[in-house]
C-alpha positions as CSV (number, residue, x, y, z in Angstrom):
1,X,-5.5,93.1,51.2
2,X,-8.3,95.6,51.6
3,X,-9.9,97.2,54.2
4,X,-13.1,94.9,55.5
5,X,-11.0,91.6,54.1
6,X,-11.7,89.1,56.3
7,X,-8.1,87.4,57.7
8,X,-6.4,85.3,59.9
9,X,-3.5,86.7,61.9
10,X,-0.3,85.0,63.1
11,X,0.2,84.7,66.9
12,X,3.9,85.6,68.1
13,X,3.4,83.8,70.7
14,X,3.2,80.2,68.7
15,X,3.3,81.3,65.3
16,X,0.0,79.2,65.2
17,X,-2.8,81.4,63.1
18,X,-5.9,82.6,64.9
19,X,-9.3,83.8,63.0
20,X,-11.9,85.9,63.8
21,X,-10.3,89.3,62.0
22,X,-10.7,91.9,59.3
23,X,-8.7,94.6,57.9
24,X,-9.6,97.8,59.3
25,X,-6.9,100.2,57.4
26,X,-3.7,100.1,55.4
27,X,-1.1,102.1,56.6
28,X,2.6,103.3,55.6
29,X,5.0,102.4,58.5
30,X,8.7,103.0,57.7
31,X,8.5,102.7,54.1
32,X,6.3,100.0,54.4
33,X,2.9,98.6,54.3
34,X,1.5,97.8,57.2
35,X,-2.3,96.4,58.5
36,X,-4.5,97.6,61.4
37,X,-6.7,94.8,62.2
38,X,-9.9,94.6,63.6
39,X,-11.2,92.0,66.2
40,X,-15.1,91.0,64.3
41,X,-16.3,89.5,67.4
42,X,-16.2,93.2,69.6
43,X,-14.7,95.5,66.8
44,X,-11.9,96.6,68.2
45,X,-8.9,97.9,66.7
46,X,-5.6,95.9,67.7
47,X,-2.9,98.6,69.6
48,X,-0.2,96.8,67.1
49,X,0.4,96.7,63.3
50,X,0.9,93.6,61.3
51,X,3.0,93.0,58.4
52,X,1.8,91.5,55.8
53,X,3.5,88.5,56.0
54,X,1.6,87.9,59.5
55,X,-1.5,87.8,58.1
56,X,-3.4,85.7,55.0
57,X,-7.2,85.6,54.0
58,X,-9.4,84.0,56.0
59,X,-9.3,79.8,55.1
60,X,-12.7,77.9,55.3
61,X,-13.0,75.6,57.7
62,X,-12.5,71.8,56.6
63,X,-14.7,68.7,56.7
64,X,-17.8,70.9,56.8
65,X,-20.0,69.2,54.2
66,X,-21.5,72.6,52.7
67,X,-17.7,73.8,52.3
């Protein structure tokens, strides 16, 4: 994924997937790749990094008719 990609992230609370982000940098952590994520609705930057297994491109909503 690319900076300004447009993702969902995985909550660790539920594991449940929340919307509303975008990649704001990809990072080396630890010898791997890591993402800092950016909230689009204020643009802030998240104070933790997420794997990429925590995150996926953003899904369309369903049921929509113009989806």
């Amino acid at each position: 994924m690319e900076p300004g990609a447009k993702v969902e992230v995985r909550s660790n609370f539920d594991r449940s997937w929340a919307r509303g982000f975008e990649v704001a940098e990809v990072i080396e952590e630890s010898g791997e790749i890591a993402y800092r994520i950016r909230r689009r609705s204020d643009g802030q930057i998240l104070p933790v990094t997420f794997k990429e297994d925590d995150l996926r491109e953003e899904r369309r909503s369903r049921g929509m008719w113009w989806y």
